[in-house]
N, C-alpha and C positions, 0 to 999 in steps of 0.2 A: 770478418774477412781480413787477412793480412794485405800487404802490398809490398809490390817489387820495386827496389829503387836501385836505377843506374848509376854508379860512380864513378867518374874520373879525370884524371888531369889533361887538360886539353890546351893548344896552343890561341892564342890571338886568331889565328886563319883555319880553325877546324883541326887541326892534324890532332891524332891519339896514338900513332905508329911511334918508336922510336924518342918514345920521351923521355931517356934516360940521356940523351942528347940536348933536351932543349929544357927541361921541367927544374923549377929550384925547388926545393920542399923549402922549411923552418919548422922549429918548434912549435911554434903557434897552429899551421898547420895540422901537423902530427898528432896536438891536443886535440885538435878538433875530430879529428882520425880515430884517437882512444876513447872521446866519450859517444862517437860515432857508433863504435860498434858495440860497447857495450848496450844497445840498441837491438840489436843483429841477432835473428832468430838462424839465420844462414846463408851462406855464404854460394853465391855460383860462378866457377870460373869458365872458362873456355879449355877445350882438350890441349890447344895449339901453347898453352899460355902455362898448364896446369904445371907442368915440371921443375919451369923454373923458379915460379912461384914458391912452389912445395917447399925448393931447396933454399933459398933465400928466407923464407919465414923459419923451417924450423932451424937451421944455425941460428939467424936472428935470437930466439932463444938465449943463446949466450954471448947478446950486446953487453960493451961495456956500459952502454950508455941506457941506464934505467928507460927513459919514454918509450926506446923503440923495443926492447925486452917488454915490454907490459903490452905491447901493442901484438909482437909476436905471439905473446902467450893468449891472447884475446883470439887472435885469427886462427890459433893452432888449437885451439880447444871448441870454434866455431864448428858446427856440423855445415859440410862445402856439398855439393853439387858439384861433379865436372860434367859439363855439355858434351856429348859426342855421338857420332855417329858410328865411331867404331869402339872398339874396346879399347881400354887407356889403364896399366900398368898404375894401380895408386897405391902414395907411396908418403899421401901428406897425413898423418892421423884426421882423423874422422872425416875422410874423403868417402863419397858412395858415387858409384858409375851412374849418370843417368842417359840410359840410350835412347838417341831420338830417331825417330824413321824419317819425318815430319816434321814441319811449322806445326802442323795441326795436333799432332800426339806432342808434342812441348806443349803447348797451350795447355792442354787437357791436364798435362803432369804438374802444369804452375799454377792451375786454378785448383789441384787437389791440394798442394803444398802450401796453397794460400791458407785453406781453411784450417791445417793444421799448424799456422804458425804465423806470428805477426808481422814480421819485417823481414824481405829478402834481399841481401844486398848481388847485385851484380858488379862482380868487382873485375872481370877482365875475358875474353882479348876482343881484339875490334872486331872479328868477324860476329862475335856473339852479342857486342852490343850494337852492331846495325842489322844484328838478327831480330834482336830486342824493341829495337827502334822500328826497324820496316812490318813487323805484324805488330806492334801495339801492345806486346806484351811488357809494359812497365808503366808504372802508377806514377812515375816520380826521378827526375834527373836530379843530381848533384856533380855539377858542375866545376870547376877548379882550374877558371883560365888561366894561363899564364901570361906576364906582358912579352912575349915573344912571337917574332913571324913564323914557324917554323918552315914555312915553302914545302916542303917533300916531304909527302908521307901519306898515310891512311887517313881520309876526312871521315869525322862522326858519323856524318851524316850522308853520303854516298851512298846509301841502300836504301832511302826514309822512303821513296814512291811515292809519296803523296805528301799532300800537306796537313801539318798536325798541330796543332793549337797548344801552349801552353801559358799557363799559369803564373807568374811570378810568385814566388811565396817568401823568399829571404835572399838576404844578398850581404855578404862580408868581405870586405876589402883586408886583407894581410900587409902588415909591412911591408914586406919586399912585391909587392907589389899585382900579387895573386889575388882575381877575385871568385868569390867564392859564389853562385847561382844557382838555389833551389828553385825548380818549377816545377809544378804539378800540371799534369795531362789534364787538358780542358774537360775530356769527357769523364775523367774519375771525376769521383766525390772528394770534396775538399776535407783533409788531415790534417792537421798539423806536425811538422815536420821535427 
C-alpha cells in the first residue's frame, strides 16, 4: 500500500498563503527537493494553484541554473493529480483531471491510487492541504519551517477539526536557518521516510 505525503514550506506562526513573500529556499534545500522526488510516484496539486504551477515548472525547463532544470524536469515528467470540483483546462504534461463530488469519493480515489503506486506527494494549494489534513487523508507531513513570523495569511491548519497525533520521524536544520520536520500520522503504520 503506498502513502500520501503532505509537503510544504510553512512560516514560524502557521502561514502556507503567500510564501513567495516570506519563504527563503537554498541549494541545500532544493537538493533535498531533487532526491525528494525522485521518490514520487505522483504528484497532486490543487485546481486553484494548478496554472501557475504548470507554467512556472515547465519554463523552468530552461533554467540556467542546472539544480532547478533537474528539478523541473523530475516534476514535469511526474504523473500530477489536479483536485477539482470542476473542470480545469490542463495544460502541464502528464496532468489528469481528478473530479471530486465529495470528501468521501476523494478518499475512495486515493485508497485506489494507493494500491497502485507507492508515494504521493501533495505538493499544493492550502485549501487542498487542509482538505488533506481535516479528513485524514495523508500518511505523512514534510514540513519546511521557515525562521519567520509571517502574521497574515492561510494557517495549515485552520480546517484540522479535531485533534490529530503525530509522529516525529526526522528533523534537518538548513543553514539559513529552515527547519526541516518529518511526522508521521500516529494512526499510520510506521515507514521510513
Amino acid at each position: 500500500m503506498g502513502e500520501i505525503i503532505l509537503t510544504m514550506q510553512v512560516s514560524l506562526d502557521g502561514i502556507v498563503s503567500d510564501e513567495h513573500l516570506w519563504m527563503t529556499l537554498s541549494r541545500e534545500i532544493l537538493e533535498d527537493y531533487l532526491d525528494y522526488y525522485q521518490t514520487i510516484d505522483t504528484i497532486i496539486v490543487g485546481r486553484n494553484s494548478y496554472a501557475s504551477l504548470a507554467e512556472y515548472w515547465q519554463q523552468a525547463e530552461n533554467s540556467s541554473d542546472a539544480l532547478e532544470q533537474a528539478i523541473a524536469k523530475k516534476m514535469n515528467d511526474i504523473p500530477k493529480l489536479v483536485v477539482s470540483h470542476a473542470d480545469v483546462e490542463l495544460s502541464w504534461r502528464n496532468s489528469e483531471l481528478l473530479l471530486v463530488k465529495d470528501e468521501h469519493s476523494l478518499n475512495e480515489e486515493l485508497q485506489a491510487r494507493k494500491k497502485a503506486v507507492q508515494r504521493i506527494s501533495v505538493e499544493s494549494g492550502v485549501k487542498t492541504w487542509q482538505t488533506f489534513i481535516e479528513h485524514g487523508l495523508y500518511d505523512k507531513l514534510w514540513l519546511l519551517v521557515h525562521p519567520v513570523v509571517a502574521s497574515q495569511g492561510e494557517h495549515l491548519f485552520a480546517q484540522a477539526g479535531q485533534r490529530q497525533s503525530l509522529q516525529l520521524t526526522q528533523t534537518k536544520t538548513y543553514s539559513n536557518g529552515v527547519v526541516g520536520l518529518q511526522y508521521q500520522a500516529a494512526n499510520k503504520t510506521r515507514q521510513p521516510f
